[in-house]
C-alpha positions as CSV (number, residue, x, y, z in Angstrom):
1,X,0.0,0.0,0.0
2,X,1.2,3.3,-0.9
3,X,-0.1,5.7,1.5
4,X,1.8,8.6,0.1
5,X,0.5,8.0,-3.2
6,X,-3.2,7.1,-2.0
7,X,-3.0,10.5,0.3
8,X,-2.0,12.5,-2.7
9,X,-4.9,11.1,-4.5
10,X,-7.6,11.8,-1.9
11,X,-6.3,15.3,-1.0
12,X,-6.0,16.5,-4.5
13,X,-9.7,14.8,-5.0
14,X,-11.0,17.2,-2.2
15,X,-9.6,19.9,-3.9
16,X,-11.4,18.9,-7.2
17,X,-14.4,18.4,-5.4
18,X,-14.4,21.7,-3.8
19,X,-13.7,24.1,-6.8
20,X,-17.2,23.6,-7.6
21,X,-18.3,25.5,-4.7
22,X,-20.8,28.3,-5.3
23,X,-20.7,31.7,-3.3
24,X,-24.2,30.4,-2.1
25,X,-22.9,26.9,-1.3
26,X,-20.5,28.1,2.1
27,X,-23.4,28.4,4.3
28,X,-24.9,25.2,3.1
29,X,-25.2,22.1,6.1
30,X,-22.8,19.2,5.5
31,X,-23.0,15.6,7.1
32,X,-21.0,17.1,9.8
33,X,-23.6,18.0,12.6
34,X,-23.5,21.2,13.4
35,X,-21.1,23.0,10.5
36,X,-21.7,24.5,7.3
37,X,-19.5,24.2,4.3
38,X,-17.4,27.2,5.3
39,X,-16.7,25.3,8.8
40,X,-15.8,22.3,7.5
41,X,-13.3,23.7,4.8
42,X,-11.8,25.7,7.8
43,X,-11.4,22.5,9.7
44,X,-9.9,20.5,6.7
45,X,-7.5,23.2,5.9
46,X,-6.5,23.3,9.5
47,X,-5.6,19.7,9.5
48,X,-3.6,20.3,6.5
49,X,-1.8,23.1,8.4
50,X,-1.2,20.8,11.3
51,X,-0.2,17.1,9.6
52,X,2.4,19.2,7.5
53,X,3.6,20.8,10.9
54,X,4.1,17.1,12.3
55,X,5.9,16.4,9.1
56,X,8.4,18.7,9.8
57,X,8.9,17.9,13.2
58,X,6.6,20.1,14.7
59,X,2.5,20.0,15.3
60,X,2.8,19.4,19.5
61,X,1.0,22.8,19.7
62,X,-2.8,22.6,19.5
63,X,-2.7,26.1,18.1
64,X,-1.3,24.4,14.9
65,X,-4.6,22.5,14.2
66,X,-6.7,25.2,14.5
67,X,-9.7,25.8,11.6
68,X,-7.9,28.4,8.9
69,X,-9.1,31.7,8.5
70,X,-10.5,31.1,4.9
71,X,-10.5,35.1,3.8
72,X,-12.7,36.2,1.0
73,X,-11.3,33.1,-1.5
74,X,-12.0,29.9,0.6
75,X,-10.8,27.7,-2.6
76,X,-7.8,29.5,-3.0
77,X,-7.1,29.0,0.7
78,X,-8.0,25.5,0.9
79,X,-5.8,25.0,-2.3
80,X,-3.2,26.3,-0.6
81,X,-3.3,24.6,2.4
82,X,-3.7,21.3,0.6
83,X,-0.2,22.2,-1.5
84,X,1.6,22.9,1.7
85,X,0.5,19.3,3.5
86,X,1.2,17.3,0.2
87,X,4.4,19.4,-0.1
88,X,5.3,18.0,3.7
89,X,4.5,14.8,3.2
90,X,6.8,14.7,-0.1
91,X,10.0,15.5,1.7
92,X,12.7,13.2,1.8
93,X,12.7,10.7,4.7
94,X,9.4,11.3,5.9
95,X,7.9,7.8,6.2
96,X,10.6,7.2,8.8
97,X,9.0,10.6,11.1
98,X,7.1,10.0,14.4
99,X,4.6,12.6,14.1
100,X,3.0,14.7,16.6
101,X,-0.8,14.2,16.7
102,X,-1.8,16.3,19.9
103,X,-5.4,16.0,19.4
104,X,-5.1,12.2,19.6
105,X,-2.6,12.1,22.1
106,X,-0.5,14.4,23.9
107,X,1.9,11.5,25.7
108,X,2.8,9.3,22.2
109,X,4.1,9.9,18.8
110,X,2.8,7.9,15.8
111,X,4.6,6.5,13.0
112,X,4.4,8.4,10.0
113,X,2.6,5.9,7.9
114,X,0.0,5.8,10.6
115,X,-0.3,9.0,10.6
116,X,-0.3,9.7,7.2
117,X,-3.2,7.2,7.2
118,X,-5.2,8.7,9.3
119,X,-5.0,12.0,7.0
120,X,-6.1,10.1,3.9
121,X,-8.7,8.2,5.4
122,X,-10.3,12.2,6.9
123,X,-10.0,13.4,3.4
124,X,-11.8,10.8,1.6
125,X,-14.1,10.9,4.1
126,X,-14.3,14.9,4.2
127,X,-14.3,14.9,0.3
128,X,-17.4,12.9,0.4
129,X,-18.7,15.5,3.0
130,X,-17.5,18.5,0.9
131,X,-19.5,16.4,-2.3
132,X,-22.7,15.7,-0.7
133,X,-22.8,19.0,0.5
134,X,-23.0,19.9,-3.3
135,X,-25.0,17.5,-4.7
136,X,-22.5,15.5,-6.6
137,X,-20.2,12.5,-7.0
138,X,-17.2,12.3,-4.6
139,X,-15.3,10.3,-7.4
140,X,-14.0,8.2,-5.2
141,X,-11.6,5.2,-7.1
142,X,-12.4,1.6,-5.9
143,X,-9.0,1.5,-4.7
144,X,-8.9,4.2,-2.9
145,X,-12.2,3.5,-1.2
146,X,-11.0,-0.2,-0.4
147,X,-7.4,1.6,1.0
148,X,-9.4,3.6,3.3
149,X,-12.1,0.6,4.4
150,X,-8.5,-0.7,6.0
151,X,-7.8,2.0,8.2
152,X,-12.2,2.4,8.9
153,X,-12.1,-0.4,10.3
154,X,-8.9,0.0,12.5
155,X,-10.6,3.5,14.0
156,X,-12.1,1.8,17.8
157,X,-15.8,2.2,18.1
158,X,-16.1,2.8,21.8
159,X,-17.0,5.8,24.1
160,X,-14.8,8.1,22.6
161,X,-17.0,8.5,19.6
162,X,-19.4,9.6,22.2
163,X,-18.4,12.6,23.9
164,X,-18.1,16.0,22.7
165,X,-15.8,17.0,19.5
166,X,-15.5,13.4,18.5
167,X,-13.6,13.1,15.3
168,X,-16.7,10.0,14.3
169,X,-19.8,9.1,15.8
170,X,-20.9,5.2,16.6
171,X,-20.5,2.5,13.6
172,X,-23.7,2.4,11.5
173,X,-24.6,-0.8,10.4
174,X,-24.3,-0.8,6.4
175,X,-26.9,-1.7,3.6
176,X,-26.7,-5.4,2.7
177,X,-24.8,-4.9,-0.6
178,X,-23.4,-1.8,0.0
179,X,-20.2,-0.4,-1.6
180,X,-17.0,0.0,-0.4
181,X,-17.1,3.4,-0.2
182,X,-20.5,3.0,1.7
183,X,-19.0,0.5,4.1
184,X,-16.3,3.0,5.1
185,X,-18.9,5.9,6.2
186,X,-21.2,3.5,7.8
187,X,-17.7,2.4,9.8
188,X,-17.3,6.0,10.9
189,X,-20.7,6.6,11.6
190,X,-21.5,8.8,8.3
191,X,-25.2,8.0,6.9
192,X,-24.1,7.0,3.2
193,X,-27.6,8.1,1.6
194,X,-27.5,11.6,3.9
195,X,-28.8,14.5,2.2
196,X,-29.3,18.2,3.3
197,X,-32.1,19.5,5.2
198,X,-35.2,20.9,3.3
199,X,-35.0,24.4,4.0
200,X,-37.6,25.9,6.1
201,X,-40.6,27.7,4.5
202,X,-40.4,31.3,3.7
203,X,-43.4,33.5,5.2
């Protein structure tokens, strides 16, 4: 498995995905409770800012995870931060890093193809998100999608899906005969047939 490679693919698929965004689309709901498109963007290009931190030997401040400010050209901004992660994770040596993930744990490091995992598996997830949110096809390969049911299914489904700020809710349990791609939402608790609240009448 090349996770470099596969991580390339599904962070430049986000960006693809995303350049279809609207002016009206940034206040529109995702599949992430709570947050609009504009939010979610902010939190992916956050991460972005904060794996390529840990890449370099950095990312044990919490400060360098927080959302981007997304100014007036979110794209642009999320491009950016999207070069500068894929950039990181291109430099020599890097699959033999411990990285930094302070929002996992403050006391360990993780190996950098763990790691790196975990960032492909948020943005194939999150370009799905960012997709849905628009109304179209994620685009997602059959390889990437069965790369990314690996680590799904590695991600514990216990309490701290529960609580507050969660990165994924409890497992669903998946349509018989569901796709791969389907499988790896239902693992993370993502409702593969969501679709965005009617909006409420106008008076």
């Amino acid at each position: 498995m090349d996770i470099l490679k596969l991580d390339r693919t599904a962070v430049l698929e986000s960006v693809r995905i995303l350049e279809r965004a609207t002016p009206a689309d940034w206040a529109a709901p995702t599949p992430c409770a709570g947050w609009d498109l504009r939010e979610l963007v902010a939190h992916m290009a956050g991460q972005h800012h904060g794996f390529a931190a840990a890449a370099a030997g950095g990312g044990t401040d919490l400060s360098e995870w927080r959302p981007a400010d997304l100014g007036d050209d979110p794209v642009r901004t999320y491009r950016a931060a999207a070069t500068e992660v894929l950039d990181a994770f291109a430099l020599p040596g890097v699959l033999t890093r411990e990285f930094a993930l302070p929002e996992i744990s403050t006391t360990t490091t993780f190996p950098a193809s763990v790691a790196i995992g975990f960032h492909f598996l948020d943005y194939v997830v999150h370009g799905w998100d960012v997709a849905k949110t628009l109304g179209t096809d994620p685009g997602t390969d059959e390889s990437v999608a069965e790369a990314a049911l690996v680590f799904a299914l590695r991600v514990p489904d216990d309490d701290r899906r529960l609580g507050p700020g969660a990165a994924f809710v409890p497992a669903l349990t998946p349509a018989r005969q569901a796709g791969t791609l389907d499988l790896v939402l239902a693992a993370l608790g993502r409702t593969p047939g969501w679709t965005a609240p009617a909006a409420a009448p106008q008076h």
